[in-house]
C-alpha positions in Angstrom: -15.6 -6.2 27.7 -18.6 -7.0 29.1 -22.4 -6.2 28.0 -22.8 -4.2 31.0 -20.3 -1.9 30.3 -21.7 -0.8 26.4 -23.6 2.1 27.8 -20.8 4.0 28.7 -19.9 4.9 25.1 -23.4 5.9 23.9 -23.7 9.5 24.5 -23.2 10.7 20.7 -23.6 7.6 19.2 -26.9 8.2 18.0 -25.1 11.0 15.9 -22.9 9.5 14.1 -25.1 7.7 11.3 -26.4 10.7 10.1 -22.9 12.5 9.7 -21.7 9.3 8.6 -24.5 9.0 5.5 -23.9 12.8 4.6 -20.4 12.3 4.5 -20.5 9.6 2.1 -23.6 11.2 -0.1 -21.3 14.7 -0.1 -18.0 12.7 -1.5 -19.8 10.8 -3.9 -21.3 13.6 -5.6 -18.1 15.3 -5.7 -16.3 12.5 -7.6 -14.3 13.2 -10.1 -16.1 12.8 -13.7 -12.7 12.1 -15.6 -12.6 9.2 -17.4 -10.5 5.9 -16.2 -7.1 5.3 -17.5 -7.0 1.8 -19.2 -5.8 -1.2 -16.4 -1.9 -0.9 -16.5 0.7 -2.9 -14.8 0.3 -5.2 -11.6 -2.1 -4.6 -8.9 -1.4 -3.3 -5.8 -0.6 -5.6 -3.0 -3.6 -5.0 -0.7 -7.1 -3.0 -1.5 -6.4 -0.3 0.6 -3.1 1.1 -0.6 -3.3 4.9 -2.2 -3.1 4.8 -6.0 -1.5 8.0 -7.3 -3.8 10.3 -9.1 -3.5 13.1 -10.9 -4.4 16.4 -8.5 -7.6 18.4 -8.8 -7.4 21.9 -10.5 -9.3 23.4 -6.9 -6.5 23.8 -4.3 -9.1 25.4 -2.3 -9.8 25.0 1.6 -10.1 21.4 1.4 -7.1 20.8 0.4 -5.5 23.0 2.5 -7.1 21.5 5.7 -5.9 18.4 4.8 -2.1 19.1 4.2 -2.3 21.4 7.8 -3.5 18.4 9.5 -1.2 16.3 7.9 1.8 18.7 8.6 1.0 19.4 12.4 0.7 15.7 13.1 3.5 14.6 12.3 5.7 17.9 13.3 4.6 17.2 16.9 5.9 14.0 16.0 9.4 15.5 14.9 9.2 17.5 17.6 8.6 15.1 20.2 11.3 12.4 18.6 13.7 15.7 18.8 13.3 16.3 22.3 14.2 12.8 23.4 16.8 12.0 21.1 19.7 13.6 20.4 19.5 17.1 19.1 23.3 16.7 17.2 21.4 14.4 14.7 19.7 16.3 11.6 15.9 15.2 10.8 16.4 14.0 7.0 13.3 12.8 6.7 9.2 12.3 7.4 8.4 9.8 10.3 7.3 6.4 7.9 3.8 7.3 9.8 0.1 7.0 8.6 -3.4 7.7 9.6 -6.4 6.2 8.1 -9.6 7.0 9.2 -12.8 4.1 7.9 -16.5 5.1 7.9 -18.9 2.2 7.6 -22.6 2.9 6.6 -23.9 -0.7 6.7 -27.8 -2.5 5.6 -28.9 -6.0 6.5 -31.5 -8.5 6.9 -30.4 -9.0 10.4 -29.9 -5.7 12.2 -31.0 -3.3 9.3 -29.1 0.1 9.5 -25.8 0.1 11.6 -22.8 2.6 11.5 -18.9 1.6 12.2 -16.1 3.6 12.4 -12.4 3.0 12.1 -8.8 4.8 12.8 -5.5 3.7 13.1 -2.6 5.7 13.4 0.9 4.7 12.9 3.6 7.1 13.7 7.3 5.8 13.5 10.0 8.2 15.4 12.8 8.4 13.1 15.4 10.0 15.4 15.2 6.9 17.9 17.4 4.8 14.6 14.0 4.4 13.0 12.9 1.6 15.1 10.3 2.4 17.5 6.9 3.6 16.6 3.5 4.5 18.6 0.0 2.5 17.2 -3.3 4.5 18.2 -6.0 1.8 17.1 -10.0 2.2 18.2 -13.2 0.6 16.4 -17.1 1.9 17.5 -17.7 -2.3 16.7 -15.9 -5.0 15.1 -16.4 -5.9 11.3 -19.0 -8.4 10.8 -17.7 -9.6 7.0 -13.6 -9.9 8.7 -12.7 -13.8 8.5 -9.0 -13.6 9.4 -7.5 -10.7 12.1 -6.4 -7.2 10.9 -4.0 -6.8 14.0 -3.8 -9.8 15.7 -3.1 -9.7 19.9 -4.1 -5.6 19.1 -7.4 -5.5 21.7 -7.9 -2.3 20.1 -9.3 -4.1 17.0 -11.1 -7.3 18.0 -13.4 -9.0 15.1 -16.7 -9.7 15.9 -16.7 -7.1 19.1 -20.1 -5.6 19.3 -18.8 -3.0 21.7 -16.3 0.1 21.6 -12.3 -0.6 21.9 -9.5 1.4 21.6 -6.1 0.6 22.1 -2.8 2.7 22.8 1.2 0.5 21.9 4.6 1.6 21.7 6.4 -1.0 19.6 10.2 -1.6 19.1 11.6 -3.9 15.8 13.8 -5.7 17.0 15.3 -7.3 13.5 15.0 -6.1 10.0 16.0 -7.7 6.5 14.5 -7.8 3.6 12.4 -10.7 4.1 12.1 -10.6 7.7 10.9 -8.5 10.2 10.8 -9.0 14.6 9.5 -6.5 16.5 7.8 -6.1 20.4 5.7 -3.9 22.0 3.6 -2.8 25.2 -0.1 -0.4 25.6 -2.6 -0.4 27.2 -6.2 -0.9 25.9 -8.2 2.3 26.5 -11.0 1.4 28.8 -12.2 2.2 32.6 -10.2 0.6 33.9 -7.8 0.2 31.9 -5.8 -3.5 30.1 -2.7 -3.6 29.8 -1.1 -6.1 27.1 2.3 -7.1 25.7 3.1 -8.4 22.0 6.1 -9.6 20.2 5.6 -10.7 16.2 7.8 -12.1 13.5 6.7 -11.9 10.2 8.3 -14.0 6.9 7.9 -13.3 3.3 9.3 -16.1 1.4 9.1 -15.8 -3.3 7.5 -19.8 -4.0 8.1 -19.4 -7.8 8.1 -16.2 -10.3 4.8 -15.4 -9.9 4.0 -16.5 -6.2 4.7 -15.2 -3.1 4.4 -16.3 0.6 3.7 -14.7 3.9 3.8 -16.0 7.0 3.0 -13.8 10.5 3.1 -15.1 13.9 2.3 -13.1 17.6 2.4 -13.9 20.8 0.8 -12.1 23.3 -0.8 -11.5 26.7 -3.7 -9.4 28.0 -4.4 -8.8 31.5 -7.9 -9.6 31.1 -8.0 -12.8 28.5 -3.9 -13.9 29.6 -1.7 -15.9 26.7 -2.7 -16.0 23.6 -1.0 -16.9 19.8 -2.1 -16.5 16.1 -0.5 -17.7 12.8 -1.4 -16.4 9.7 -0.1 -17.8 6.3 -1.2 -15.9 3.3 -0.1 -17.2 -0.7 -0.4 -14.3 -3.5 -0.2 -15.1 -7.2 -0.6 -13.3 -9.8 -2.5 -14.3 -12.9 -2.0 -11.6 -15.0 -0.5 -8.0 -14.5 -3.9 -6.5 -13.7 -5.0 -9.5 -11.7 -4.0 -11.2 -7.8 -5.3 -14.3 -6.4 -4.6 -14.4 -2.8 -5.3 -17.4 0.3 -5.4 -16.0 3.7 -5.5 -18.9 6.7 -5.2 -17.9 10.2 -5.1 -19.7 13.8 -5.8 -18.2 16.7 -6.1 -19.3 20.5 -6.5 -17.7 24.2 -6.5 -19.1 27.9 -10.2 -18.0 27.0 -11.2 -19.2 24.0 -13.7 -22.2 23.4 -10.5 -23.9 21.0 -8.3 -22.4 18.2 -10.7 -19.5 16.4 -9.9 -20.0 12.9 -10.3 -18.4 9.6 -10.0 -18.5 5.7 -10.2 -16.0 2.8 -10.1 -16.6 -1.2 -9.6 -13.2 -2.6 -9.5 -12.2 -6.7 -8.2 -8.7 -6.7 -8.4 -6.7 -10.3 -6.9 -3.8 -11.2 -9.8 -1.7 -13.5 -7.9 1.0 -13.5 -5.3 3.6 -12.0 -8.1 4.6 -10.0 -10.4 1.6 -9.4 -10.4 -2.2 -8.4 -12.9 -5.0 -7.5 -12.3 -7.9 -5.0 -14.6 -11.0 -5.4 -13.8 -13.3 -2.2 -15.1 -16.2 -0.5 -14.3 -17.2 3.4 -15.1 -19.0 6.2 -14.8 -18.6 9.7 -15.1 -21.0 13.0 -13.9 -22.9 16.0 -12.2 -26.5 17.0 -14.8 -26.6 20.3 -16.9 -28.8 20.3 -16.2 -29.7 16.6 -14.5 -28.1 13.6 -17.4 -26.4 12.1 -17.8 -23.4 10.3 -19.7 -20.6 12.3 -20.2 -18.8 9.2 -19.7 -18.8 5.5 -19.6 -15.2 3.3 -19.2 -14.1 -0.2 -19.0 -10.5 -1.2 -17.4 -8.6 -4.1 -15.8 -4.9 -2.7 -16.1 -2.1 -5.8 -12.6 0.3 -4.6 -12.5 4.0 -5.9 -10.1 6.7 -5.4 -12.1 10.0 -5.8 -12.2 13.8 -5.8 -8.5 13.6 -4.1 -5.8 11.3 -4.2 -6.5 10.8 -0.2 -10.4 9.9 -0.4 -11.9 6.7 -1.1 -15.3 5.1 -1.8 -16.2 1.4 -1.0 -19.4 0.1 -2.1 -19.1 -4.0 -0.8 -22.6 -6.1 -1.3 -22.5 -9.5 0.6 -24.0 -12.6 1.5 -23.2 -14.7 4.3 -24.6 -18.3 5.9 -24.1 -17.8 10.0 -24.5 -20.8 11.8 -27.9 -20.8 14.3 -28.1 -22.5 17.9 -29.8 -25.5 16.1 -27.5 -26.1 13.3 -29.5 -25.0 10.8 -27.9 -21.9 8.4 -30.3 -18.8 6.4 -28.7 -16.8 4.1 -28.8 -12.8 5.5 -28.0 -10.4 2.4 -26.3 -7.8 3.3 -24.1 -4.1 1.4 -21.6 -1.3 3.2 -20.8 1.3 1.5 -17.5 2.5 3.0 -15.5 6.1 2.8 -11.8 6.0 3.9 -9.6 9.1 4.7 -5.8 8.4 4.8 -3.1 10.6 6.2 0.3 9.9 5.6 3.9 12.2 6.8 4.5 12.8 3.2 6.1 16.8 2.8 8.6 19.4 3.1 11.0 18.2 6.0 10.5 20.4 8.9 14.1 22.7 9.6 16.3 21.8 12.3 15.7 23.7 15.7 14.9 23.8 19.0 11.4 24.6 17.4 7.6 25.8 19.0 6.7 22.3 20.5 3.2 20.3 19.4 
């Protein structure tokens, strides 16, 4: 998107930090004081999956407005996967869908204060043989510490974008084993006027040895504005100990626009402290083939993860460090901390009853 058109998503803007700040001053003061379990068996794969907690005693409004939201999204998802399937068919089960909702409150030497937010929705249609599935994805700003793509070919979530995206996709899988998965999908990135963009994706997980594990991704896609593009992404998981997982992310990534392949890679030590908590040490670099392979930037940071109050909030608190690259070639360290509150829904519940039903 170009500079010119940033101004268009101001109005309200200048809001947000504030709300932002409270929100994250208001959560942490009502974390739970419970002590932590001792660590206990292997990590979970990735630093922003749910960890099962005990429920608070208060099953007060809070709660309650959380599980409504959670069961009137994803009944007008029933309802709408009723009405264009096939009403003979009984809905066993919750759509496989998620929404998770990131507020970034961010300090450094560079640009001081600056505020990001985060959703992405998932919502999987399970009359439709469980295989198609609508992604709602949308960013205020790109994440500054991201080395390797969250969504690759997704324009709705664009690293290093300085600017608001947002993206809308309706995805089929086309193939499913255990090991394997194919799927395609078309949307439109949500802008005046609008992008449209097609994607297709096969992903590979392969066991090395006993304690290793290997994942390889690759999309194609094309955007109306920036035409063809393809990533790869290879990432290798061990783990050291039950508590413990090293992990190597490498990604490649080229368009008809780019200056060269854009490439990345992460070292990641992810610890399980408890049932509750975990801390990420990780070291990357990120850069370009054009004119020459050289890193654009070098980071370090260590990520402190904490489920709190309720088994759906989370705190982040993420100090980093990274060396960007100047015009000149020279590089200056810029110190830099988010702290970080996450919000996840997910279609988890009583399944609704079988009807014509009252419609979203």
């Amino acid at each position: 998107m170009a500079a010119s058109e940033a101004p268009r998503f101001r109005i309200g803007v200048s809001v947000l930090p504030p709300l932002a700040a409270g929100l994250l001053l208001f959560l942490a003061a009502g974390s739970s004081p419970a002590a932590d379990v001792p660590a206990g068996s292997a990590p979970a794969g990735t630093d922003n999956a749910a960890v099962p907690i005990a429920p608070a005693a208060d099953n007060g409004w809070v709660d309650r407005t959380h599980s409504r939201i959670e069961r009137d999204m994803f009944d007008t998802v029933v309802w709408f996967d009723r009405f264009f399937g096939d009403e003979r068919m009984l809905v066993t089960e919750r759509p496989e869908s998620f929404l998770r909702w990131v507020n970034d409150l961010r300090w450094d030497e560079e640009e001081r204060f600056s505020y990001r937010t985060t959703a992405r929705a998932s919502l999987r249609l399970p009359r439709l043989k469980k295989r198609w599935r609508i992604v709602i994805s949308g960013e205020t700003r790109g994440d500054p510490n991201a080395v390797t793509p969250e969504d690759p070919g997704n324009p709705g979530l664009v690293t290093g974008s300085r600017v608001r995206t947002g993206s809308t996709e309706l995805i089929y899988e086309l193939l499913r084993t255990p090991r394997s998965t194919l799927d395609a999908g078309t949307g439109v990135r949500v802008k005046i006027p609008p992008d449209a963009f097609v994607r297709t994706r096969f992903q590979h997980v392969m066991p090395l040895s006993l304690n290793t594990l290997g994942r390889f991704t690759a999309t194609a896609f094309w955007e109306a504005r920036d035409g063809f593009g393809e990533s790869n992404q290879v990432d290798l998981e061990r783990r050291l100990a039950p508590p413990t997982l090293l992990r190597w992310s490498n990604s490649l990534e080229i368009t008809q626009e780019s200056n060269g392949w854009t490439w990345g890679t992460d070292l990641s030590l992810l610890h399980k402290l408890s049932p509750k908590s975990a801390i990420t040490f990780a070291a990357g670099a990120s850069g370009s083939t054009r004119p020459a392979w050289i890193a654009q930037d070098y980071r370090i940071l260590v990520r402190y993860r904490r489920n709190v109050w309720r088994k759906w909030l989370f705190l982040e608190g993420e100090p980093d460090i990274h060396w960007p690259r100047k015009e000149d070639g020279s590089r200056k360290p810029v110190w830099g901390a988010t702290l970080r509150a996450e919000i996840l829904f997910t279609g988890t519940g009583p399944d609704p009853q079988v009807g014509g039903g009252s419609g979203p």
